[in-house]
PASEDREN-490724 format. One record per residue: residue number from 1; residue in one letter; x, y, z of N, C-alpha, C in turn. Coordinates in nm, 4 decimals. Each point is the difference from the previous one (the first is absolute). Example, Ala and Ser with C-alpha at 12.3 -4.5 7.8 and 13.67 -1.06 7.14 Angstrom:
<nodes>
<node resi="1" resn="A" n_px="1.3190" n_py="-0.5690" n_pz="0.7800" ca_px="-0.0890" ca_py="0.1190" ca_pz="0.0000" c_px="0.0900" c_py="0.1200" c_pz="0.0000"/>
<node resi="2" resn="S" n_px="-0.0350" n_py="0.1050" n_pz="-0.0720" ca_px="0.0820" ca_py="0.1190" ca_pz="0.0060" c_px="-0.0770" c_py="0.1090" c_pz="0.0730"/>
</nodes>
This chain:
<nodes>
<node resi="1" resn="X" n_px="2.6781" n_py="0.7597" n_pz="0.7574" ca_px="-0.1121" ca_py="0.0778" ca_pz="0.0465" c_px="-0.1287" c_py="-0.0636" c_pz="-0.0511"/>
<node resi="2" resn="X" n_px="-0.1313" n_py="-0.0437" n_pz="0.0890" ca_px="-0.0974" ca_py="-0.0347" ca_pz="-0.0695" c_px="-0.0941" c_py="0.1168" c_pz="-0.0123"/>
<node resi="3" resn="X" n_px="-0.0482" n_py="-0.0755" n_pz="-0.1171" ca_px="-0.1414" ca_py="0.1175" ca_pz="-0.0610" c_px="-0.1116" c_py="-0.0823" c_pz="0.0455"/>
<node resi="4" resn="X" n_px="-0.0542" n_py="0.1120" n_pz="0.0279" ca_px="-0.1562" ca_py="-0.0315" ca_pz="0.0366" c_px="-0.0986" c_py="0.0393" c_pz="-0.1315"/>
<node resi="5" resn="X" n_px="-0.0825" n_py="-0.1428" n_pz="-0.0567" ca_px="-0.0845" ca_py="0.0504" ca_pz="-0.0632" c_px="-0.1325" c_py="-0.0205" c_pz="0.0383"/>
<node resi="6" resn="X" n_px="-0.0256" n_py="-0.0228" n_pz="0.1231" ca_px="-0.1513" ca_py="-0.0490" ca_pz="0.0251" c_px="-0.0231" c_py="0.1368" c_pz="0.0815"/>
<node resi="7" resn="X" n_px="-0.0673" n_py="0.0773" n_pz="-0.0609" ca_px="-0.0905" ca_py="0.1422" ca_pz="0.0888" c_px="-0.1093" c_py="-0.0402" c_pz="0.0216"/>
<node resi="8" resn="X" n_px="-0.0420" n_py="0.0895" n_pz="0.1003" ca_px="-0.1328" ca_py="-0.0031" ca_pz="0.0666" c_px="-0.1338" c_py="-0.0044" c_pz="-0.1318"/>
<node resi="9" resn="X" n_px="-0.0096" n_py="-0.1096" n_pz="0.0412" ca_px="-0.1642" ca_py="-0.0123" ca_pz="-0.0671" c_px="-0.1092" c_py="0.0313" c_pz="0.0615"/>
<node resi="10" resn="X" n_px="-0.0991" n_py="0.0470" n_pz="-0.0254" ca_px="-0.1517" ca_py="0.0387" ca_pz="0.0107" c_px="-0.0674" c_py="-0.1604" c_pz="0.0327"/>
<node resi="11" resn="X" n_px="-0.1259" n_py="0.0268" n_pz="0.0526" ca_px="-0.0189" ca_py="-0.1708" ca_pz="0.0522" c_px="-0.0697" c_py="-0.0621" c_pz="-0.1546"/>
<node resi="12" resn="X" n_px="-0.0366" n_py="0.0934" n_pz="-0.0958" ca_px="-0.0718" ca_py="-0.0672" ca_pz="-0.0909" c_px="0.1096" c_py="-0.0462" c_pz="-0.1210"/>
<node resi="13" resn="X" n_px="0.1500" n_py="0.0833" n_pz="0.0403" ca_px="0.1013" ca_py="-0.0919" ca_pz="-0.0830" c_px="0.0558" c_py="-0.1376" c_pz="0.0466"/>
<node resi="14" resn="X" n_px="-0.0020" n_py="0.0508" n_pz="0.1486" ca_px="0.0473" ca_py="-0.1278" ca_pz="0.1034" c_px="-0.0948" c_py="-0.1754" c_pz="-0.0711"/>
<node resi="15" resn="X" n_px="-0.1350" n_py="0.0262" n_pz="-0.0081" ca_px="-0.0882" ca_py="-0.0402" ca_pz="-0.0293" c_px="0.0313" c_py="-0.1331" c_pz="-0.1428"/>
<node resi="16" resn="X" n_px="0.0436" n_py="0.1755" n_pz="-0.0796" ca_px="0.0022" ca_py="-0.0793" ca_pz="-0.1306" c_px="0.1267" c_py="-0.1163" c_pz="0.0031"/>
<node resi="17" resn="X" n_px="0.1127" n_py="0.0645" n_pz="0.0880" ca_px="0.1551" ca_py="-0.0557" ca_pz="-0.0122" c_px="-0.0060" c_py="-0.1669" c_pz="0.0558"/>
<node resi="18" resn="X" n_px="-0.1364" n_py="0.0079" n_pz="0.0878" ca_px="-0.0261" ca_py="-0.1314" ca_pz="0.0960" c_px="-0.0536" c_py="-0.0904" c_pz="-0.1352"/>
<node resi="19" resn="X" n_px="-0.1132" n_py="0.0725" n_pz="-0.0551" ca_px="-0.0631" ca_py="-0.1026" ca_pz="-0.0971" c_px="0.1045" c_py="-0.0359" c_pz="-0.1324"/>
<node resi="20" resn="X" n_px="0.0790" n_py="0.1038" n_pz="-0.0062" ca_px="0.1043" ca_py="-0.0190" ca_pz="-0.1353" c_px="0.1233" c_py="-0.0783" c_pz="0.0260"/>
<node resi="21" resn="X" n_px="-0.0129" n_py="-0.0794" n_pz="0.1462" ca_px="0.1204" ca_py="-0.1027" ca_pz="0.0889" c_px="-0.1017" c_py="-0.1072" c_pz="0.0043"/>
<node resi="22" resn="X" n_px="-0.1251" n_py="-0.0070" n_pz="-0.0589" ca_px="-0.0523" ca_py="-0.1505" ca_pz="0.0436" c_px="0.0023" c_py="-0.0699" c_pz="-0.1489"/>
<node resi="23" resn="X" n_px="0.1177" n_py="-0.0071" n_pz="-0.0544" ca_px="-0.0221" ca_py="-0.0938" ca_pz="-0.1507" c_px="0.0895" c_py="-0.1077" c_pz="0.0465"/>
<node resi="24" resn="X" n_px="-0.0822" n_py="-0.0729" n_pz="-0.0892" ca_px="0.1134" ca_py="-0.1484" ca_pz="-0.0559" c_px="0.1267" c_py="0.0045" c_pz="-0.0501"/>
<node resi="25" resn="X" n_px="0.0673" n_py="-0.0824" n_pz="-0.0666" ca_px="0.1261" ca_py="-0.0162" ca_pz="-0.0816" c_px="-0.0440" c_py="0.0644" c_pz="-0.1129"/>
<node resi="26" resn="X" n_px="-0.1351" n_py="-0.0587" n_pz="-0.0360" ca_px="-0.0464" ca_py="0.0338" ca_pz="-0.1700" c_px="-0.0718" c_py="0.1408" c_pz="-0.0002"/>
<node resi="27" resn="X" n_px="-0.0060" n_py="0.0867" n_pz="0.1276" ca_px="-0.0282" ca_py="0.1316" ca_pz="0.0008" c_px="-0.1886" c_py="-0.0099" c_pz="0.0377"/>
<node resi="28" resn="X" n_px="-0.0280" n_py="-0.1022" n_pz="0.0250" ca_px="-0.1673" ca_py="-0.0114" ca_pz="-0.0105" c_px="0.0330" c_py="0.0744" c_pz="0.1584"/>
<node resi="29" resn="X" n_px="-0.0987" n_py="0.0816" n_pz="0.0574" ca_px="-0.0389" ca_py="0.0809" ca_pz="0.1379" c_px="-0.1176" c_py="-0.0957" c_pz="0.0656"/>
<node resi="30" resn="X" n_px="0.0267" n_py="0.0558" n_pz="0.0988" ca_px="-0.1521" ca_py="-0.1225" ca_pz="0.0628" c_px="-0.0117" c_py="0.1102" c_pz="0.1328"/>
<node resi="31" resn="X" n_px="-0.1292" n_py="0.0205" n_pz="0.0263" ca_px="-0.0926" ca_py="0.0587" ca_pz="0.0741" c_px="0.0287" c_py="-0.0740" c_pz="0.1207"/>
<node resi="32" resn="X" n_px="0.0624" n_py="0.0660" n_pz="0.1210" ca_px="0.0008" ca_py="-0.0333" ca_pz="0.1449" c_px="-0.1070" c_py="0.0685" c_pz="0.0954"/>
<node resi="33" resn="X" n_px="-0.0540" n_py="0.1227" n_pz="-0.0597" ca_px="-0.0587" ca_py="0.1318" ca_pz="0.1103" c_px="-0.1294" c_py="0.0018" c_pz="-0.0928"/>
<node resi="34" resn="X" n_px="-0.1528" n_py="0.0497" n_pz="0.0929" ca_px="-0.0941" ca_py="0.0560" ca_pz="-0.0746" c_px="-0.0060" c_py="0.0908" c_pz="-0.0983"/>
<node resi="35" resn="X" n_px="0.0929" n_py="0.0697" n_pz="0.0515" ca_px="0.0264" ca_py="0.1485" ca_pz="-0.0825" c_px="0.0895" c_py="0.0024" c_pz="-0.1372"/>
<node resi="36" resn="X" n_px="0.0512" n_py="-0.1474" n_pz="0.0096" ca_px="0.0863" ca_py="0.0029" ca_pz="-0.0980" c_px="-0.1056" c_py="0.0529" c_pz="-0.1608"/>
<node resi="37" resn="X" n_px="-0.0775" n_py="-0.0446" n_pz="0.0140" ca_px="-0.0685" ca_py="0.0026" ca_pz="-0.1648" c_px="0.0160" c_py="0.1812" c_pz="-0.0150"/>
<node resi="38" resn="X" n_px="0.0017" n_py="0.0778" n_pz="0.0995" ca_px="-0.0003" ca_py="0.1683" ca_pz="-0.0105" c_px="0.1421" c_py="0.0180" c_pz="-0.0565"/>
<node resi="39" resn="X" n_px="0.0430" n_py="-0.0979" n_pz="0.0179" ca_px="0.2066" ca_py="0.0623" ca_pz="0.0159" c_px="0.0134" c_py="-0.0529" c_pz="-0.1136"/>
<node resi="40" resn="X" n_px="-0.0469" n_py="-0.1202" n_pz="-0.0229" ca_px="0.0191" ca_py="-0.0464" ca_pz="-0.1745" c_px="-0.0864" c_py="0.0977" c_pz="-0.0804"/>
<node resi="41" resn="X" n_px="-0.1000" n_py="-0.0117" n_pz="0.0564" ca_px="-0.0306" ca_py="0.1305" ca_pz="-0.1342" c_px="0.1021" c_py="0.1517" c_pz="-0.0772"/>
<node resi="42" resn="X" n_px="0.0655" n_py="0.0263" n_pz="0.1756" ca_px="0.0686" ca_py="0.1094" ca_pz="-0.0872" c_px="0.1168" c_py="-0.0251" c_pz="-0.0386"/>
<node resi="43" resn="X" n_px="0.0465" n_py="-0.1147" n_pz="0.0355" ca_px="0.1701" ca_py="-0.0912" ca_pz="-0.0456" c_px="-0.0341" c_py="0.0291" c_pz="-0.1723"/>
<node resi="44" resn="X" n_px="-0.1243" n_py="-0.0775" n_pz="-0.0465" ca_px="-0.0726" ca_py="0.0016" ca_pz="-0.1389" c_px="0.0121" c_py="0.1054" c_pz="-0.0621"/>
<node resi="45" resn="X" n_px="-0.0397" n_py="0.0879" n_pz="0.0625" ca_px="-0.0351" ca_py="0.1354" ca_pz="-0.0765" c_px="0.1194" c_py="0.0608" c_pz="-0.0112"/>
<node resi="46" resn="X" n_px="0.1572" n_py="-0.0428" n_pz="0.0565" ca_px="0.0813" ca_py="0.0618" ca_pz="0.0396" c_px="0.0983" c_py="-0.0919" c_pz="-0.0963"/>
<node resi="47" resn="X" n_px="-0.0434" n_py="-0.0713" n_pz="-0.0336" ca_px="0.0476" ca_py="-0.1418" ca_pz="-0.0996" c_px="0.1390" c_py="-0.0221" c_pz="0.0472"/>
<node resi="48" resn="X" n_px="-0.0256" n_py="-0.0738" n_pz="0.1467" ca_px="0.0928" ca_py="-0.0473" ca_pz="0.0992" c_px="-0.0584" c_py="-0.1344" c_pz="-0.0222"/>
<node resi="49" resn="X" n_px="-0.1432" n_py="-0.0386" n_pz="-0.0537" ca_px="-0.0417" ca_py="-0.1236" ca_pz="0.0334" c_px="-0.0540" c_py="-0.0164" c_pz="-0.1413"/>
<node resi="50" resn="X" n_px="0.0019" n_py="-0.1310" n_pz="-0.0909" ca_px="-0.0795" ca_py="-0.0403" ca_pz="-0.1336" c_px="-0.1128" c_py="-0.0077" c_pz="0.0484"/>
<node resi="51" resn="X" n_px="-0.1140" n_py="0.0055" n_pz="-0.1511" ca_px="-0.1607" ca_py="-0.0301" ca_pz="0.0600" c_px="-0.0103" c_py="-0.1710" c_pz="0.0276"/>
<node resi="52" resn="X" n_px="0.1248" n_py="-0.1055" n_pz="-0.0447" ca_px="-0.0039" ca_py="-0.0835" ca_pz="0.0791" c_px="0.0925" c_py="-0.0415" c_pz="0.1248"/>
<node resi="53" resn="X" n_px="-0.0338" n_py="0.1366" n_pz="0.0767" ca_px="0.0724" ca_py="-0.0676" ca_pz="0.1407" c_px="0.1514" c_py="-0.0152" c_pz="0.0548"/>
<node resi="54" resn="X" n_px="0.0623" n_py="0.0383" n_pz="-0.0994" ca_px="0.1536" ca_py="-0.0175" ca_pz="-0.0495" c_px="0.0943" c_py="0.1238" c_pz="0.0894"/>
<node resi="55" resn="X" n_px="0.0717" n_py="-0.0412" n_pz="0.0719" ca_px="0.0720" ca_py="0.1426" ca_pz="-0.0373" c_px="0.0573" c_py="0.0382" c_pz="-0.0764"/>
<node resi="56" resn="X" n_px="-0.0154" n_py="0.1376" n_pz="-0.0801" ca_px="0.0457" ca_py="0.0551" ca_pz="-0.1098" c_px="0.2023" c_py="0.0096" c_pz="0.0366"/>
<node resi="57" resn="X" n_px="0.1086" n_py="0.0294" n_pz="-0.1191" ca_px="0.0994" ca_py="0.0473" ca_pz="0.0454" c_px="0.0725" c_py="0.1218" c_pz="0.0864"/>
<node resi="58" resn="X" n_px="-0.1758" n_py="0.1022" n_pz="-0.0510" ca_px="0.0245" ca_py="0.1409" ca_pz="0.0692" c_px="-0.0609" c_py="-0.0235" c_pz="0.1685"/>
<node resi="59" resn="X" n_px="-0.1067" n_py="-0.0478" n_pz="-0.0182" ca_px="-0.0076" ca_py="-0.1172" ca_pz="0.1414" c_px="0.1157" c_py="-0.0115" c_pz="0.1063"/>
<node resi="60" resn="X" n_px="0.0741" n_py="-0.1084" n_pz="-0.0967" ca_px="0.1075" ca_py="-0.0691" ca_pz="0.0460" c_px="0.0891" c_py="0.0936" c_pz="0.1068"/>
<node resi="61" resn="X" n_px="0.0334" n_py="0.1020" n_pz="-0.1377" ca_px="0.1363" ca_py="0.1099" ca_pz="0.0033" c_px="-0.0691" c_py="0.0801" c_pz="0.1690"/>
<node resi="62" resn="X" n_px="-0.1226" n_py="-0.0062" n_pz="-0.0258" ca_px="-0.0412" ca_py="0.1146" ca_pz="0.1223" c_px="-0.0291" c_py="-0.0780" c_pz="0.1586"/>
<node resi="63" resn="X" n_px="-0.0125" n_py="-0.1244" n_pz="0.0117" ca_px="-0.0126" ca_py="-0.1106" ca_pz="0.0950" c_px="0.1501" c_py="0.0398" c_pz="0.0300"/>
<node resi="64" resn="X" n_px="0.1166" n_py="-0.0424" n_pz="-0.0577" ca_px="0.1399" ca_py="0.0061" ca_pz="0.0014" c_px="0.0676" c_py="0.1323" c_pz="0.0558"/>
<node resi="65" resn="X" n_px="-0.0957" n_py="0.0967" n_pz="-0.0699" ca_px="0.0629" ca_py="0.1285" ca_pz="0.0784" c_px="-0.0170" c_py="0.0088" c_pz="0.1304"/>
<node resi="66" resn="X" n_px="-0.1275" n_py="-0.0217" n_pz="0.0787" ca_px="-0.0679" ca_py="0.0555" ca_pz="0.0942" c_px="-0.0085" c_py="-0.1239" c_pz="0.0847"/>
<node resi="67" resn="X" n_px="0.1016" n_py="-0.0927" n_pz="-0.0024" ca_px="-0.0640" ca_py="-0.1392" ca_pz="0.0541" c_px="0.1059" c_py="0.0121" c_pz="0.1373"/>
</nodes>
């Protein structure tokens, strides 16, 4: 039986899940969209993202859930 763990997101989680799928190997994120600097801000505040750019592990764990 499969489980479903990806539920409906809101567009401003959708948002974050897009910017928290644009890292490197070494976890560095890189800005594709204008809007991205809004979505990193609250990745930050949400300490999904380091103040250098990084994705954090709780980051990681939440990209992974919702991806």
């Amino acid at each position: 039986m499969a489980t479903i763990t990806n539920i409906k997101l809101d567009a401003s989680e959708r948002a974050l899940v897009r910017l928290l799928s644009q890292h490197y190997g070494d976890r560095s994120l890189y800005l594709s969209h204008p809007r991205d600097h809004l979505v990193l801000r609250d990745a930050m505040e949400r300490g999904f993202v380091s103040s250098d750019g990084e994705l954090t592990p709780a980051g990681y764990a939440y990209w992974q859930r919702h991806e």
